[in-house]
C-alpha positions as CSV (number, residue, x, y, z in Angstrom):
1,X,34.8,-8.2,-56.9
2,X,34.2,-8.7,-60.4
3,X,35.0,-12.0,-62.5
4,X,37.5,-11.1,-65.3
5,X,37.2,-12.8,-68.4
6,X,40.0,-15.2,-69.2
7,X,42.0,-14.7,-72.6
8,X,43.4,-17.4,-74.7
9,X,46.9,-16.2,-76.2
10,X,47.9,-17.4,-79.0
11,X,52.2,-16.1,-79.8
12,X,52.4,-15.3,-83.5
13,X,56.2,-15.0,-83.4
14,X,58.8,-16.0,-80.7
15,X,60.9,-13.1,-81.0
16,X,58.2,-10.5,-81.5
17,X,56.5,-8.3,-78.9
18,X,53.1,-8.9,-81.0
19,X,50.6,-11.3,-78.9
20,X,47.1,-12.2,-80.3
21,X,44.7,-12.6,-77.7
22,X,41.3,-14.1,-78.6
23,X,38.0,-13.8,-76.4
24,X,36.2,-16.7,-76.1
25,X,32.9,-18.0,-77.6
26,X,30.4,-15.6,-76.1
27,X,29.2,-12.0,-76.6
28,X,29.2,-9.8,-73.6
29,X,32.8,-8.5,-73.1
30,X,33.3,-5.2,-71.6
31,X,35.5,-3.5,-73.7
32,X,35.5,-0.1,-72.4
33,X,34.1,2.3,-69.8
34,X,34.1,5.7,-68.7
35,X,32.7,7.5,-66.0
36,X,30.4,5.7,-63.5
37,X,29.6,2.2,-65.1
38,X,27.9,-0.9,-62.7
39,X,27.7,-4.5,-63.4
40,X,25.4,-6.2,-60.9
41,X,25.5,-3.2,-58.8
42,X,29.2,-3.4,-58.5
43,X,31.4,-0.6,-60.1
44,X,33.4,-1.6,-63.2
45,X,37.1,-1.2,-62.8
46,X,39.5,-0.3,-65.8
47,X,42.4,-2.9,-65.6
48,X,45.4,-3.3,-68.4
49,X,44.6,-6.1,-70.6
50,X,41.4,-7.4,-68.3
51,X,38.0,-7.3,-69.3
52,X,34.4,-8.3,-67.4
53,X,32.2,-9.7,-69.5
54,X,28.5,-9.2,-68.8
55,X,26.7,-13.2,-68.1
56,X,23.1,-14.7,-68.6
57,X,21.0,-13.0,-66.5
58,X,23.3,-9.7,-65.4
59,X,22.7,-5.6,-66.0
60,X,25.2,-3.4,-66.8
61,X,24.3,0.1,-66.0
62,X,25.7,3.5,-66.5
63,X,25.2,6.6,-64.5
64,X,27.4,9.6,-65.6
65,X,28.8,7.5,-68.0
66,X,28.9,5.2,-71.4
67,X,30.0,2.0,-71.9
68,X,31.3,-0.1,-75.1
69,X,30.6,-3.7,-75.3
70,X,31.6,-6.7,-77.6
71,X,29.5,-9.0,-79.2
72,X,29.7,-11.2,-81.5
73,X,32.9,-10.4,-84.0
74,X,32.3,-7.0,-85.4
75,X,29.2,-6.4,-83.5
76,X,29.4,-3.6,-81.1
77,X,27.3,-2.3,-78.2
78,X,27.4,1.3,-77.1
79,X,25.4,2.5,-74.6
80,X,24.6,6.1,-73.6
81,X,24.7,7.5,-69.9
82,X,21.8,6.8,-67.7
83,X,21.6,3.6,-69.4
84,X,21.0,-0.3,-68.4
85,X,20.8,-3.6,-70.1
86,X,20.4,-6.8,-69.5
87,X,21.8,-9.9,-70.7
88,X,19.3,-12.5,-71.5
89,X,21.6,-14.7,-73.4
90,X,24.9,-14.5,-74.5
91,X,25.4,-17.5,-77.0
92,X,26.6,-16.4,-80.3
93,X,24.0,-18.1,-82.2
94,X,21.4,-16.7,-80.4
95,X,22.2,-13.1,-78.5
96,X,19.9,-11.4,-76.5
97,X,19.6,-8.4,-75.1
98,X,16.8,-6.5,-73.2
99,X,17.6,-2.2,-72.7
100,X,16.1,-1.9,-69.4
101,X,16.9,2.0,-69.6
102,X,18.5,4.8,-71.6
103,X,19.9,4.0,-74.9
104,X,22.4,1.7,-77.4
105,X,24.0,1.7,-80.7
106,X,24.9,-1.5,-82.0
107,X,27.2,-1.6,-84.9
108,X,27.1,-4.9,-86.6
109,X,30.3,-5.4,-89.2
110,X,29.5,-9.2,-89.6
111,X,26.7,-11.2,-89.4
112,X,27.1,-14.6,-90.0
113,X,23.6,-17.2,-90.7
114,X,24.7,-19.2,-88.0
115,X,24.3,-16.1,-85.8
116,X,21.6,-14.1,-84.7
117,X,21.4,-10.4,-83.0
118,X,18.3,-9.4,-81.1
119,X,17.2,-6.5,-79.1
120,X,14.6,-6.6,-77.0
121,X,12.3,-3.1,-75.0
122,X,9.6,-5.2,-73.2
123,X,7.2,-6.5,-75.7
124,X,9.3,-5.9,-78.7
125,X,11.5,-7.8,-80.6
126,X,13.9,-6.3,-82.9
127,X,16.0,-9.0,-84.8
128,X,18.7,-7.4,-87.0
129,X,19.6,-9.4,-89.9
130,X,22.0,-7.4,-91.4
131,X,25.4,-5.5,-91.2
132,X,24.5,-1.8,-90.4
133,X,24.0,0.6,-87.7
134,X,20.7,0.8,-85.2
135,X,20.0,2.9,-82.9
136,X,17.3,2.1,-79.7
137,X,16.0,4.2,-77.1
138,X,13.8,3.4,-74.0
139,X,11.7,6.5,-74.0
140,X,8.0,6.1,-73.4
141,X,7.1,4.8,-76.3
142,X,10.5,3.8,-77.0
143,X,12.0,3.9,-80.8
144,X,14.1,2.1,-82.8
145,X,16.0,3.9,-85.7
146,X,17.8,1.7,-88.6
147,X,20.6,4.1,-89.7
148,X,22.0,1.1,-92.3
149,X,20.7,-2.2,-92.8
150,X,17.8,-3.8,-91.8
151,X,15.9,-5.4,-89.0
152,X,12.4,-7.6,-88.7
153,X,10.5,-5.8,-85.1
154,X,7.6,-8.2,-83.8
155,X,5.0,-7.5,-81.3
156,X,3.0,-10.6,-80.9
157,X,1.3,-10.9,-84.1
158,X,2.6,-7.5,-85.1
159,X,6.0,-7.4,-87.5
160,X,7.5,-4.7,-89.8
161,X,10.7,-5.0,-91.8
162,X,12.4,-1.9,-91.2
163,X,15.3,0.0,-93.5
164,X,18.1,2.1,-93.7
165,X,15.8,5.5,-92.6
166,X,13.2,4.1,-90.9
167,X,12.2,4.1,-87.6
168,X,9.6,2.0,-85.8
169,X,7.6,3.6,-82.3
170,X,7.7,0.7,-80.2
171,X,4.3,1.3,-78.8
172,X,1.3,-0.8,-78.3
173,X,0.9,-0.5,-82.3
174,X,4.2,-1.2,-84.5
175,X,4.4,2.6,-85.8
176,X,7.1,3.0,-88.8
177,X,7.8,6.3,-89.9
178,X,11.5,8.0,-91.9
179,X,14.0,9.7,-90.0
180,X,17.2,11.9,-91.4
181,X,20.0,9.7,-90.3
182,X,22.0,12.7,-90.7
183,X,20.4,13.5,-87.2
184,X,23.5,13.0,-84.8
185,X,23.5,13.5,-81.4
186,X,26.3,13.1,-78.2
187,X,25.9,9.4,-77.8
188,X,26.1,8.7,-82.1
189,X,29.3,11.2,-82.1
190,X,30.7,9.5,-79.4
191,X,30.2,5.8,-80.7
192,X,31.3,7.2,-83.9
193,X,34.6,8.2,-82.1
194,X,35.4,4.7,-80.8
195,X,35.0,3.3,-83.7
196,X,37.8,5.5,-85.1
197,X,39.8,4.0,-82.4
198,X,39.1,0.5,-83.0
199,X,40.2,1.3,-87.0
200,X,43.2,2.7,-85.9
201,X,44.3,0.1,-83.3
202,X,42.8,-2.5,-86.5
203,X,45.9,-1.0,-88.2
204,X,48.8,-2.1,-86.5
205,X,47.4,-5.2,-85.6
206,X,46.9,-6.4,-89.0
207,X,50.4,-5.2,-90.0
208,X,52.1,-6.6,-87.2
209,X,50.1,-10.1,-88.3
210,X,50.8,-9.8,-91.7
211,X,54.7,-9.4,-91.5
212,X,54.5,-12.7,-89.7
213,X,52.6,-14.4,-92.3
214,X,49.3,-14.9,-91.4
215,X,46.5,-14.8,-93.2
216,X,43.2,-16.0,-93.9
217,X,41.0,-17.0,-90.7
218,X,44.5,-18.0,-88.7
219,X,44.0,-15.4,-85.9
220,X,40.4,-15.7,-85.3
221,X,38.1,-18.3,-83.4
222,X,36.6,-21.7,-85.1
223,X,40.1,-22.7,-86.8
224,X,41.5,-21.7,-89.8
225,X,39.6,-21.4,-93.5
226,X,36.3,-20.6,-91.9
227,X,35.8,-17.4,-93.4
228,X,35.1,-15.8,-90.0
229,X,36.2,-12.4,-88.7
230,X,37.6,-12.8,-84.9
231,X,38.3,-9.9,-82.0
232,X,42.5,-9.5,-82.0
233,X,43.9,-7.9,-79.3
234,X,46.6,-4.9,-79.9
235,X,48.6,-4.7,-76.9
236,X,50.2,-1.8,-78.1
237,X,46.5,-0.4,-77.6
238,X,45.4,-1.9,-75.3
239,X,42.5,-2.6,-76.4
240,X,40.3,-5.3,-79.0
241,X,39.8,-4.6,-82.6
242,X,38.1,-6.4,-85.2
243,X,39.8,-8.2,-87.9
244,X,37.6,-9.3,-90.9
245,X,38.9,-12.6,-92.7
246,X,41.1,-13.4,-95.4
247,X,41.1,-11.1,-98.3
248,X,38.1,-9.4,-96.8
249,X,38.2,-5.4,-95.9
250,X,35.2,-3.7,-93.5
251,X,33.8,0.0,-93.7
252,X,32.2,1.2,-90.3
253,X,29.2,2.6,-91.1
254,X,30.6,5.9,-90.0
255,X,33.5,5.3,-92.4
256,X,36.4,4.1,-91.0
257,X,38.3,0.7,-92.5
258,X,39.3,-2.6,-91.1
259,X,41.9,-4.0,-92.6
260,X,42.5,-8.3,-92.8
261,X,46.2,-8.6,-92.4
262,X,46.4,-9.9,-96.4
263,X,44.6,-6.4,-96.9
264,X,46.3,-3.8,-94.8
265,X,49.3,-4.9,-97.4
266,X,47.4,-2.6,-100.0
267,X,46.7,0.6,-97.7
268,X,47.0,3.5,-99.0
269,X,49.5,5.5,-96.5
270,X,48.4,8.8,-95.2
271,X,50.5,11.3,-93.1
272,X,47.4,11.6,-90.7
273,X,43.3,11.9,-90.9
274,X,42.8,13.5,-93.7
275,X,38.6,14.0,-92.5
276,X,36.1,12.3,-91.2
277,X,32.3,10.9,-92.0
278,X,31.3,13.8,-89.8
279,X,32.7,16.3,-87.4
280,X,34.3,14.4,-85.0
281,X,36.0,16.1,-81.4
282,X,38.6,14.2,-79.5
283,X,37.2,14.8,-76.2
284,X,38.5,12.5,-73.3
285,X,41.6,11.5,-75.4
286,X,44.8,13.0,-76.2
287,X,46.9,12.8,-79.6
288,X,50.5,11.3,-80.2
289,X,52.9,10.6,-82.7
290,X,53.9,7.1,-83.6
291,X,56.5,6.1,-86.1
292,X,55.0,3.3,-88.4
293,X,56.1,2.2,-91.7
294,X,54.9,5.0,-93.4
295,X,56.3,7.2,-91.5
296,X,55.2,9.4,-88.5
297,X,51.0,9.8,-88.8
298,X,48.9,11.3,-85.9
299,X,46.6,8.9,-84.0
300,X,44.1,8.6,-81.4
301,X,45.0,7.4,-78.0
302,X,42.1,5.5,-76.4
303,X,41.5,6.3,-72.9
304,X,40.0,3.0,-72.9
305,X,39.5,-0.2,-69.8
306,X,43.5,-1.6,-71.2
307,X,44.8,1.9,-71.4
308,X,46.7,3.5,-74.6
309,X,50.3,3.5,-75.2
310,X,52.6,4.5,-78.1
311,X,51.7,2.5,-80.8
312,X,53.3,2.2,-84.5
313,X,50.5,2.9,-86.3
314,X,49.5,4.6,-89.6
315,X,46.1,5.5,-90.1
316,X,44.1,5.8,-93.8
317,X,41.1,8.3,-94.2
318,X,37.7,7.7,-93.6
319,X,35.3,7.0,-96.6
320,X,32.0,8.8,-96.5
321,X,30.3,7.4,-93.8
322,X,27.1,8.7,-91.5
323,X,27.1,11.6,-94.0
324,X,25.9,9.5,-97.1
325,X,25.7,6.2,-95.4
326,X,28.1,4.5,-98.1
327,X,30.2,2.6,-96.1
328,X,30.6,-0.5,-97.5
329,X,31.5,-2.2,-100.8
330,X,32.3,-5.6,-102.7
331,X,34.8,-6.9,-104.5
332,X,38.0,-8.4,-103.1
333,X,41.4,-7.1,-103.8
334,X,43.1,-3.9,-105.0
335,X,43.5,-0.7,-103.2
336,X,42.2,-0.4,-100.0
337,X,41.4,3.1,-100.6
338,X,39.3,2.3,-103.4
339,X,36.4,0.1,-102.2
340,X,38.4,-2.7,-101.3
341,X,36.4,-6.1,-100.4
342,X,33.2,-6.7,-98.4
343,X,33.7,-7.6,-94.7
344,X,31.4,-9.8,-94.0
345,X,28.1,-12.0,-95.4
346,X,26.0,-9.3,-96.5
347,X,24.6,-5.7,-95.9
């Protein structure tokens, strides 16, 4: 039987239903499966509000399936079906991870100096060093894609810095050629669709931890004033979302905001999506009503490992995301639906 990961609650308010739940000091949580998903050989099972997390030296595996795991705070791993990877260390200041098979997206919304993301396919070394979104496959040569930001690849004496449009063969010979990150397949539309989800469970969460009054870095990991992001838990959800710090707002690459709950106070309110960075379907999922502040707005119900109740949520519209790539912006204050404030240390 699998080893659930234990999850430190901290109540922001006596009276209130709201609980903040934050993971603990190590990348590897399983946030989300579907279909046939194996962690040592042993089949992941969806349970409310418990999540495996993935340990030095273990595989997780799909078959018919994809799974969505959580790093570092605000970096995400998605991986496609037929996929594997291993875990070959899951410190925070120093993540590795080896694809075995298949292939990952990893979108990173923060990436602090102390920390340090790296993928590895056999010989290859691909250190990403800043926000953005990458793409990897294990194909024969296998290829890495950099759809925003940047990443240093290495093969012994071998290294190329590779940018937003470029893509690096990972072969024998380091081989870096363009690609049109317009080019969107089934596993990039459907990591695009989670992280719809995990804006619109942001939503609440930050609302519901701003009306009690906190602000800053009070919710996250490493103690208050640290200027850190942290993983809150929305138990109206069901699920993790990412909450950048203080007066601090994150675009997804593929559009979608995250609100700090001093930030979510300037959202614009929409009566629904009103379009997305690209076509988007809602397939495995189903759409309710919920009755937030700004009235009734349609959201997403993630059909994710905690579930997905009825939520009071309102949701704002996507900025241009995979479709222009211009997804993130600096500045802190004002509207939310103007720019707002940079997420995190750098793009």
């Amino acid at each position: 039987m699998l080893k659930r990961l234990p999850l430190a609650i901290l109540l922001v308010g006596a009276s209130s239903a709201w609980a903040q739940q934050v993971i603990s000091a190590h990348s590897g949580v399983i946030h989300f499966v579907e279909g046939q998903v194996t962690l040592e050989g042993q089949p992941v099972q969806p349970k409310f509000a418990e999540f495996p997390d993935v340990k030095n030296g273990q595989t997780l595996a799909t078959q018919d399936g994809r799974a969505e795991v959580l790093l570092n705070p605000g970096v995400i791993l998605r991986i496609g079906e037929n996929s594997s990877f291993k875990m070959l260390s899951n410190n925070r200041a120093d993540t590795r991870l080896e694809l075995r098979t298949g292939e990952a997206v990893v979108e990173v919304g923060e990436l602090l100096p102390s920390n340090a993301i790296t993928l590895v396919s056999g010989n290859v070394h691909m250190e990403l060093v800043k926000k953005g979104l990458y793409r990897i496959d294990a194909e024969d040569p296998g290829k890495f894609r950099v759809y925003e930001g940047e990443a240093r690849v290495t093969n012994g004496d071998q290294s190329v810095l590779a940018r937003k449009g470029r893509q690096v063969l990972l072969g024998a010979v380091l081989d870096m050629n363009a690609f049109d990150v317009k080019d969107m397949d089934a596993l990039m539309r459907w990591a695009g669709r989670r992280s719809e989800y995990l804006a619109e469970a942001n939503v609440s969460a930050a609302r519901s931890a701003g009306s009690l009054g906190y602000v800053g870095n009070s919710l996250g990991m490493g103690g208050m004033g640290m200027g850190l992001g942290s993983w809150a838990y929305n138990p109206w959800y069901g699920m993790f979302t990412y909450m950048p710090y203080g007066n601090s707002m994150y675009y997804s690459p593929f559009g979608y905001a995250f609100y700090s709950p001093t930030t979510v106070a300037y959202m614009p309110m929409y009566n629904g999506f009103t379009g997305s960075a690209f076509p988007l379907t809602n397939s495995g999922t189903s759409l309710h009503y919920g009755s937030g502040s700004g009235g009734s707005t349609m959201a997403p119900r993630p059909s994710s490992m905690g579930g997905g109740g009825s939520a009071p949520v309102s949701s704002a519209a996507p900025t241009s995301g995979l479709n222009g790539m211009s997804s993130s912006s600096g500045g802190t204050g004002g509207s939310a639906g103007h720019g707002g404030a940079s997420g995190a240390h750098g793009k």
